[in-house]
Structure formats: C-alpha cells, structure tokens
C-alpha positions as a printed Julia matrix, in Angstrom:
445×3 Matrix{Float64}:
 -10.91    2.14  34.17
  -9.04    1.29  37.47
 -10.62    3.72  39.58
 -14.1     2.29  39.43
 -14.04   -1.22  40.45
 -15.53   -0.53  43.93
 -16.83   -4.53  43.73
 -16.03   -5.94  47.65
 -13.87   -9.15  47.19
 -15.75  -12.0   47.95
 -15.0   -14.82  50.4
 -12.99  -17.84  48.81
 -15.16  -20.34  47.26
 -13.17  -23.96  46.88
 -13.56  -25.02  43.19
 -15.05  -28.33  41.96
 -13.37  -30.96  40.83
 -15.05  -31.59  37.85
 -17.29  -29.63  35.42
 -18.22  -30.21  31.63
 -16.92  -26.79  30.67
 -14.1   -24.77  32.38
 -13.86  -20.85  31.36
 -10.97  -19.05  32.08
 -10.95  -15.22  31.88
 -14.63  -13.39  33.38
 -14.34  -10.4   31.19
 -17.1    -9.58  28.54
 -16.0   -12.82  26.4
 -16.18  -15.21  29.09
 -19.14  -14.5   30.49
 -21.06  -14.11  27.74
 -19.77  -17.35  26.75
 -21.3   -18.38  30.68
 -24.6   -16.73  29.79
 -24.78  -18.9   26.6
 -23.83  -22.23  27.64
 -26.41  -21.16  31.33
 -29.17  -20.81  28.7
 -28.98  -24.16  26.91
 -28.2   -26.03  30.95
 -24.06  -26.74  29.88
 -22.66  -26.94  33.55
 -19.79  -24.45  33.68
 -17.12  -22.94  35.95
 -15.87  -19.39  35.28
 -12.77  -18.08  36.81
 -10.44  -15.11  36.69
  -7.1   -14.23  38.04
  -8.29  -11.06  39.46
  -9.23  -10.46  43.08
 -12.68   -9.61  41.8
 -13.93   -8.02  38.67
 -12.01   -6.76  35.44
  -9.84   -3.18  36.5
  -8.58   -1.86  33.59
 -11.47   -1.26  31.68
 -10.75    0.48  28.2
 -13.37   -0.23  26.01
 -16.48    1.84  25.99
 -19.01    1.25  22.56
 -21.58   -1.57  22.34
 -22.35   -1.83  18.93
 -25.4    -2.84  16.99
 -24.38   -6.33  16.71
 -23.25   -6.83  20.33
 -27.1    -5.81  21.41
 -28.55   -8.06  18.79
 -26.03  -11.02  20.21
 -26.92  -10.35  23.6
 -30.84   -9.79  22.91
 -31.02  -13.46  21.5
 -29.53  -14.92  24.8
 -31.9   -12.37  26.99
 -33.73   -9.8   25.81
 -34.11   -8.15  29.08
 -30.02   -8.09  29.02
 -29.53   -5.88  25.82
 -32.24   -3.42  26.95
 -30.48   -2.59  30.48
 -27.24   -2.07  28.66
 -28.85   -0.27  26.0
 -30.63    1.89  29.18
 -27.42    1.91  31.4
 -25.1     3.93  28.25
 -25.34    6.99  26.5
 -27.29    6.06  22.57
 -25.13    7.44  19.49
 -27.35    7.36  16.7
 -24.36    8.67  14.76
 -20.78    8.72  14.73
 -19.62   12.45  13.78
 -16.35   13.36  12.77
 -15.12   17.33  13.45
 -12.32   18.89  12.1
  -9.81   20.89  14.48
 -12.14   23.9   14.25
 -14.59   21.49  15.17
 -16.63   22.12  12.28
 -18.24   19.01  11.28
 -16.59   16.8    8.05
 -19.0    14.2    8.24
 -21.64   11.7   10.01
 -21.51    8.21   9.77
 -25.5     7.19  10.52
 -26.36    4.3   12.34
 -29.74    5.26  12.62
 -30.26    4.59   8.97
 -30.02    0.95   9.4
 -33.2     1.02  11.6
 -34.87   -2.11   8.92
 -31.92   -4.37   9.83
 -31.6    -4.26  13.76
 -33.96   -3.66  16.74
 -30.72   -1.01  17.73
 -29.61    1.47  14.89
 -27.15    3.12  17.21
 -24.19    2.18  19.25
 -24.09    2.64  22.65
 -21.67    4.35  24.97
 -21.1     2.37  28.33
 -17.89    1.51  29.74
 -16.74   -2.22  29.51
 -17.03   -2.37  33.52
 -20.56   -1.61  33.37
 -21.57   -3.88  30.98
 -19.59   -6.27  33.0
 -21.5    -5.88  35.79
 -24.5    -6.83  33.77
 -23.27   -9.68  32.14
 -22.87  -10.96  35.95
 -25.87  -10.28  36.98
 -27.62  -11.68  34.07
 -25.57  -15.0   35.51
 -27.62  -15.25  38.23
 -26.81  -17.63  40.66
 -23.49  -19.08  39.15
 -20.52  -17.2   40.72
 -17.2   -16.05  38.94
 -14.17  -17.9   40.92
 -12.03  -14.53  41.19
  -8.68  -15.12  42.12
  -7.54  -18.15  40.49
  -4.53  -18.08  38.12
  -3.79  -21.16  35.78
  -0.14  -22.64  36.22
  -0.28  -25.98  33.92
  -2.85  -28.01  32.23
  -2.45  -31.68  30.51
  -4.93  -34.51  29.64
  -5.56  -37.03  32.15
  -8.34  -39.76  31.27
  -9.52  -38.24  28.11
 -10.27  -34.66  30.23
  -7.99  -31.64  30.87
  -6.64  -31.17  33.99
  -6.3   -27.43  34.96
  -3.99  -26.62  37.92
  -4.19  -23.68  39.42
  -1.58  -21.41  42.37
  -3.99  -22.54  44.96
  -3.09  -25.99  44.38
  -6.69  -26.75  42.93
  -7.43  -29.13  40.22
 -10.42  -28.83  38.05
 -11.06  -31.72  34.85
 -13.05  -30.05  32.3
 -13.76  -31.52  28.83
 -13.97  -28.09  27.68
 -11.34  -25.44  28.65
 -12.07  -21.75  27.03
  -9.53  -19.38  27.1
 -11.19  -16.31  27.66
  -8.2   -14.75  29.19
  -7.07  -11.95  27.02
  -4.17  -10.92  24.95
  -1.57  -12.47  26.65
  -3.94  -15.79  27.15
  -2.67  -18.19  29.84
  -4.54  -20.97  28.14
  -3.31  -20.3   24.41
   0.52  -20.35  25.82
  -0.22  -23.45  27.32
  -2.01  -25.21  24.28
   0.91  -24.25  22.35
  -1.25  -22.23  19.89
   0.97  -19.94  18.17
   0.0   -16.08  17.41
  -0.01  -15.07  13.27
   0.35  -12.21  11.7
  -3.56  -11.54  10.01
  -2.67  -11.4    6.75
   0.7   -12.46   6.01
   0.56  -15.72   8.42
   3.63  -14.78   9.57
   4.44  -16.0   13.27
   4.63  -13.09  15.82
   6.65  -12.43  18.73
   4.22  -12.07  21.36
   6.06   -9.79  24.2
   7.24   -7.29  21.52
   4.86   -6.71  18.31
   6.91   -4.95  15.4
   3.9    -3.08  14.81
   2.61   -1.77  17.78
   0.87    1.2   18.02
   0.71    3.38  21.95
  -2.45    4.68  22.81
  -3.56    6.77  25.92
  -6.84    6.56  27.57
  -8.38    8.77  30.18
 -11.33    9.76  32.03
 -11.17   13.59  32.58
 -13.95   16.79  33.21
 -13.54   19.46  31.22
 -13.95   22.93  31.9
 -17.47   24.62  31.37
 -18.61   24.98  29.1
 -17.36   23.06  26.56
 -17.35   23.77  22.46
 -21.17   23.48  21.72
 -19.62   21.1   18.58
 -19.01   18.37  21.49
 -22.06   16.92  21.99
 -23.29   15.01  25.33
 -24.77   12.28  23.88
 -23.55   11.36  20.74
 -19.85    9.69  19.6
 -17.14   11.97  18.27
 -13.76   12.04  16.61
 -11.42   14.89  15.86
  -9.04   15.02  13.16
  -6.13   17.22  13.01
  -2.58   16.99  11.01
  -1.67   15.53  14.31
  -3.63   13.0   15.38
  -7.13   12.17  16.49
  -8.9    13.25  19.57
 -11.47   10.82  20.24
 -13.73   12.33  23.44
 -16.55   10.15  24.35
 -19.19   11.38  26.8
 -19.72    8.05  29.24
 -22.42    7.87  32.0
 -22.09    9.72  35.3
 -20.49    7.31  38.12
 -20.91    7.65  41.67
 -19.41   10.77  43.11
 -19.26   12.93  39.99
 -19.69   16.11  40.26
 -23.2    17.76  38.76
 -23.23   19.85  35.65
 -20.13   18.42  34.73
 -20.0    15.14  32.79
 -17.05   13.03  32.43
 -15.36   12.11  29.29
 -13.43    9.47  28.07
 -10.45   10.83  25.45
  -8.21    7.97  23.31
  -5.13    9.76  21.84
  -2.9     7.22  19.22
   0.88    8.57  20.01
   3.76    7.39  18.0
   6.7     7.61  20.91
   5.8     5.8   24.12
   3.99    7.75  26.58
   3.37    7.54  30.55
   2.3     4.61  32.23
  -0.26    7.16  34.64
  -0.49   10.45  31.72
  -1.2    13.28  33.89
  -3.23   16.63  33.18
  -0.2    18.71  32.15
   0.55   15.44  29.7
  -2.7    15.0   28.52
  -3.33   18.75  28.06
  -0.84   18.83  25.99
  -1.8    16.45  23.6
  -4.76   18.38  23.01
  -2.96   21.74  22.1
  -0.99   19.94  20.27
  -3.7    18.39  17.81
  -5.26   22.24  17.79
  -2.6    24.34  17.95
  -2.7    25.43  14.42
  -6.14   25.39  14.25
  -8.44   27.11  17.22
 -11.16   26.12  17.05
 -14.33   28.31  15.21
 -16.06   31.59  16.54
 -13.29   32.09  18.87
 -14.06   28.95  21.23
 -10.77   28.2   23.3
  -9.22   24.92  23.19
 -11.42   22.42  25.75
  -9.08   22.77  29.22
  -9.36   19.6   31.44
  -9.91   20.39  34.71
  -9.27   16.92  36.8
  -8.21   13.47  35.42
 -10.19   10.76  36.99
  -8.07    7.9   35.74
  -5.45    7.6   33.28
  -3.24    4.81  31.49
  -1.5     3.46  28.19
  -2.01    0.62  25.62
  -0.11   -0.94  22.56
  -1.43   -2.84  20.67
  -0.44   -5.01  17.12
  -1.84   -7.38  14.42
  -2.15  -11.15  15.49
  -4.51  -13.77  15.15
  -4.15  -17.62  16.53
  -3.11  -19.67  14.12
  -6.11  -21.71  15.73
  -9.17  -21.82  17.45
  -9.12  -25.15  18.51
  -6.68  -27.81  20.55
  -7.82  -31.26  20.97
  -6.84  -34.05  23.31
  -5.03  -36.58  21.94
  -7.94  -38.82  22.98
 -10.2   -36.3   21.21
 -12.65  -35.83  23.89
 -11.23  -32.75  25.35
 -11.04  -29.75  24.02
  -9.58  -26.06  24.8
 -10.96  -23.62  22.54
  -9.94  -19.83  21.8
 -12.5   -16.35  21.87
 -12.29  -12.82  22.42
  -8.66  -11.27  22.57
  -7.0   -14.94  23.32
  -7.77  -15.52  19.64
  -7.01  -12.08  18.08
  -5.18   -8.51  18.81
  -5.97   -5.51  16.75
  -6.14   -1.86  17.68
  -8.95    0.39  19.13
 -10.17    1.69  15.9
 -14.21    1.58  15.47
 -14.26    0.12  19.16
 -14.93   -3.05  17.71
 -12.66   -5.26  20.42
 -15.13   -6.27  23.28
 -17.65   -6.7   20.48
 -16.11   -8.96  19.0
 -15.28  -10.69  21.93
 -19.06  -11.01  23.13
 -19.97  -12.09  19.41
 -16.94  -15.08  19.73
 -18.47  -16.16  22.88
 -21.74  -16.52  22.05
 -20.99  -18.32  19.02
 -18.69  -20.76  20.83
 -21.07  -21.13  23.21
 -23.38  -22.37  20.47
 -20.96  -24.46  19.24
 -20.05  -26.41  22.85
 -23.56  -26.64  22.86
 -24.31  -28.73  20.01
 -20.81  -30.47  20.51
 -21.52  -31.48  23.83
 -25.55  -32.65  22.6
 -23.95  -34.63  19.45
 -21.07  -36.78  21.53
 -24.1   -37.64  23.55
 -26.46  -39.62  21.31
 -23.85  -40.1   17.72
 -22.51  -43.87  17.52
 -18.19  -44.11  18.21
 -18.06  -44.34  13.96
 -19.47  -40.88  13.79
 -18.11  -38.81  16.84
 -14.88  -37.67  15.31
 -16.03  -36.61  11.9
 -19.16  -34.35  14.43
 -16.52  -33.46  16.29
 -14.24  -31.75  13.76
 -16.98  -30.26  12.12
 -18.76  -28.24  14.81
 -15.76  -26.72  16.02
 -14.12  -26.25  12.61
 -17.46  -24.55  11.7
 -16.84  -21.95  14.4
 -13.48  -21.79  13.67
 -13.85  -21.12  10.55
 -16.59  -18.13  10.52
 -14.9   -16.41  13.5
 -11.43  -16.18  11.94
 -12.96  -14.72   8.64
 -15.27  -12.35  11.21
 -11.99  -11.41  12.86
  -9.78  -10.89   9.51
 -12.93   -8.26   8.0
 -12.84   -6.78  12.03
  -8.97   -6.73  12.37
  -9.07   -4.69   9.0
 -11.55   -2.21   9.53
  -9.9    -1.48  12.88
  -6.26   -0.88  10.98
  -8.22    1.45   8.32
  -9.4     3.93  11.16
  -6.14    3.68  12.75
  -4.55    5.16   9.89
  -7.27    7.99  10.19
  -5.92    8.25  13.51
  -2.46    8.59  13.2
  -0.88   11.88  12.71
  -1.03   12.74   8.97
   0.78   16.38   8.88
   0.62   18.75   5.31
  -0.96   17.42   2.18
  -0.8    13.84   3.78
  -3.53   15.18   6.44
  -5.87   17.12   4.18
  -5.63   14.58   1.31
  -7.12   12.35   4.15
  -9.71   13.92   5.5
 -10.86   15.53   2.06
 -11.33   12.18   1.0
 -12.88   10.98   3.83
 -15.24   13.67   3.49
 -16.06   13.59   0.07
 -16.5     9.32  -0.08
 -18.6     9.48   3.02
 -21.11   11.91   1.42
 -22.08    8.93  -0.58
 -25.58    7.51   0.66
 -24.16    3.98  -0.02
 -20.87    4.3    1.21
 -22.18    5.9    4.58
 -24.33    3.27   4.76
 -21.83    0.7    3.99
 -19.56    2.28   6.69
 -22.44    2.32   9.45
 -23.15   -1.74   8.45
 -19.72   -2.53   8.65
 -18.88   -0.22  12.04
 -21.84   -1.76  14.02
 -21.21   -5.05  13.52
 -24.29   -6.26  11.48
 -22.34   -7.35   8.72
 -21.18  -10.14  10.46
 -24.64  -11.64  12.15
C-alpha cells in the first residue's frame, strides 16, 4: 500500500520519438507485457503517470498460474517471487470461533504445476521484481497521456509534457479507469448481460477496506503465519493475510493485511477504532473457542477503500484505419471484477504475457507475409488473443462474484445455509480439487 513506495524519483528521461510498441501503465500488466516483448527483442517504451512506481498497492496472492506465466518468460523471475512471499499450500476457511470449516488444497495439484501453492507477496514487491527482471530498459514515470490519433499509418501519443511518441502498437496497461481505452472509444460491458456500463458510477459496486495492521500478541493459534485465511461470520468475511516483514517492522510481531467487503461506504483513511470495529462486529456473537479474545490491532500501518463492479471491454482490440496500428487492451483496462480469490493482478500478468505473444508474432508476420495476406494475419492473431482472454476473463470475473457472495454479510439461516454448504461440498475430493484448479489459475494455461 501507500506507505511503502520508498522508490527515489528518478531524473527526467526525454522520450523517443518513435518505438514499435508503446505501453502505457508500469503496473504488474505492463511490465510483464515489457518482459515478454524484451524476451523475443520487440523494441518497447513503458510509461506511467506516476512519479515513480505503483502506490496503492492492494493486491497480495500470486497464484499458481501467475508463477507458471512468469517461469516461461524467466525462470529465475518466478523463483525470487516465489522466495520473496509467504507459500500457502492451502487456503483455510475458519468460522467465527475460528474453528476450521474447510481447506481448499493447492498442494494437491503438485502433477500439474512446478508451484502447488499460492504465494503471499504484496503487488509492490512483485513490482519491484518485474523491474528488475527488465534490466536495462527504464519505466518513463511521470508521463500522463492527453490525446492520441493516427498519423502516417502509426499512433501518435501526446503526452502533458508536450512529448510525442508514434508507436504501431499502443497497450493500455493503465488500469480501471484506462486513459487509452477512453481514448480508443472502447466502451465498458456488463460480463454477462452485454449491457453498456456507466463507468464513473457502477450500479453494482461493492466497498471494500484494506489495511495493513499488527495485532496484539499473541494472536488466536487458529491464525496461522504462513498460510492464507478467511473468516466467515453472519456478518461478513475477515480475510487476514500474513505478508512479509518490510523495513522497519517491529520483531516478533508480523504484519497483516485484513480485506473487509462493507455494504455502506466507509472511510477514505479507516482508522483503528474503525477497523476494530469491523472485527467485533463479524465476532461479536461468536468469541472465538477456548476463551481466546477477539484479535485487538494494535497500530495500522496503512489503510484505504475500494469499489469495485462487473465490466468487461466490449473489445480488446482498436485498429487504425490504415490497419497498421494498433492499441490493444490487458489487465484491468480490459476488465473490472471484485477481490474475490485474488485473482486481479493474475490475471493481469497472464493478459500481458499473452499479448505479448501475440505482438510478437504480429509484428514477425507483417514482416515477411505479401500485402494480399497481411490483413486476414492481422485479424487473426489479435482476434485469437482476443478471443481466449475474454472467455479467461468471463470464467475469472465469475469465480471472483461467487466468493464475493461468500463474503458478503449473510445474517440467520441465510449465513449458516452458506457456510454449511460450503462445508459439506468442499469435503468432496473432486470438488476441492476442482476449487484449488480453478482458484490458482491453472485452468486457464
């Protein structure tokens, strides 16, 4: 979150003019999407609004899939994240005693990927390793797109310093509300129904508060250190994830990250008595077993609010009239969903790589095709990854609504009817294992 970008801002770099592909947004989606297209020798330029580095950094699980997607552009990259986080071999959900209702197990898919577990590190760490897996291309921080348009079969991109960068490839890797996708005119649908979305104000938006707090010692010996837990009460979900140590914490006392889904709309900065609160609240009419008090947080670190809603692009893709530029969608430009499973920067990484892919052989195929057969390439490499990532992003977008309705306050029958079931269906071997598959990710490799 905020509090730990600590990167120095580095001195201004002028852009080029020119560059085959032009990413916009240096989060985990663009530069894997860098890392992909520096592997296969694509020349790039990634840039970001921000003085220097992402600072809001919510997301905190690497799946299966994400390791796997990252392993097959460098090896050495998925291993240091892998080393860097806390392993979850499991994901283990408690009841407000904190007795435990169940275990989703990861580590049962150990003959399907090199990492059956998922892997707690916050989204600015595994930022910083994405960088430095970059090497010797820079992020351009501080540059904010104003307009684009096509100019001699490339796109222009014009930026509040007054630079100008042509790229035959603009990705907009730039978020939710995506710069790039306002500009392209790509409109936002909802998933399912294909209904068209108001963007500032989502009908369905859920709040969410995220924090990074200590706890008093010690704390419930149900809440483990190392492994990924939820808590279900009538009202609502406690979701406290243990998350590596950052500089300055103090020893013996390891900092968690807690997620809360609220209905009303809650603080912009929640503070201790706010957040404390919550937690009574969810285990108020439940303490929890053999006389354990309710965890007490003892110092917020850093604190903040989401909302989030259902949308997907209506596309991927938006080609130059000439057709030989192109500005192309991944990560949260394309698609909005909620926290549930942690599957957001995921996905994102998995879109990037993929498009990178996809530029790749693009960009190899307009080189050495004949004029009669460029267009009909050119539609169906990019409609290819189109195509798969919306589906990938449909099954995601789903799964993430199902656990948000675990999340949601459920009080009376409503609650234990919910986590009864949940209980009972995930004693099945196959359905636990179906859950784990479709949780980390490997469904969709």
């Amino acid at each position: 979150m905020g509090s730990y970008r600590t990167t120095p801002t580095p001195p201004p770099m002028s852009l080029p003019p020119a560059t085959e592909v032009l990413i916009v947004g240096a989060g985990p989606t663009g530069l894997t999407c860098a890392l992909g297209l520096s592997k296969r020798g694509i020349p790039f330029v990634i840039i970001d609004a921000v003085a220097a580095g992402h600072n809001e950094s919510r997301a905190v699980v690497v799946h299966s899939c994400t390791l796997e997607t990252l392993g097959a552009i460098d090896e050495s990259l998925a291993h240091t994240i892998s080393a860097d986080g806390i392993r979850s071999p499991t994901l283990t959900a408690l009841d407000a005693k904190q007795r435990v209702l169940f275990r989703v197990q990861f580590d049962k898919l150990a003959d399907r990927t090199k990492y059956p577990y998922c892997v707690l590190c916050p989204q600015h760490r595994v930022e910083k390793h994405l960088r430095q897996g970059l090497g010797r291309h820079e992020v351009y921080w501080g540059r904010r797109v104003v307009s684009l348009q096509e100019v001699h079969g490339r796109y222009e991109v014009v930026f509040d310093s007054g630079e100008v960068v042509a790229a035959r490839y603009v990705v907009g890797a730039d978020g939710n509300n995506s710069t790039i996708r306002t500009l392209a005119g790509i409109r936002l649908d909802h998933p399912f129904t294909k209904v068209p979305l108001d963007p500032i104000s989502p009908k369905d938006a859920l709040s969410f508060v995220v924090a990074d707090v200590l706890f008093e010692n010690p704390l419930p010996e149900a809440l483990p250190k190392d492994a990924l837990t939820l808590v279900l009460s009538d009202a609502g979900v406690i979701i406290p994830l243990p998350v590596p140590a950052e500089e300055g914490d103090e020893a013996g006392n390891p900092r968690r990250r807690i997620y809360f889904a609220v209905a009303d709309i809650p603080p912009s900065k929640p503070d201790l008595h706010y957040l404390q609160g919550l937690l009574e609240t969810r285990q108020a009419n439940a303490p929890p077993a053999g006389g354990q008090p309710i965890p007490r947080i003892t110092r917020v670190l850093d604190s903040g609010r989401f909302r989030t809603g259902l949308a997907l692009a209506e596309t991927y893709i938006c080609s130059a009239t000439s057709g030989t530029a192109h500005i192309l969608l991944a990560g949260d430009a394309a698609h909005r969903h909620g926290p549930g499973g942690g599957q957001g920067m995921n996905l994102g990484i998995c879109d990037a790589a993929a498009l990178a892919e996809a530029i790749a052989e693009h960009h190899s195929a307009m080189a050495c095709l004949t004029d009669s057969r460029k267009a009909a390439a050119r539609e169906e490499i990019f409609s290819r990854y189109e195509q798969r990532r919306m589906a990938v992003a449909r099954e995601v977008i789903f799964v993430a609504e199902e656990m948000a309705k675990v999340e949601k306050p459920a009080p009376g029958w409503a609650g234990w009817v919910r986590t009864n079931l949940l209980w009972l269906l995930l004693k099945i071997p196959a359905v636990n294992q179906m859950a784990a598959w479709r949780l980390s990710g490997m469904k969709y490799v």
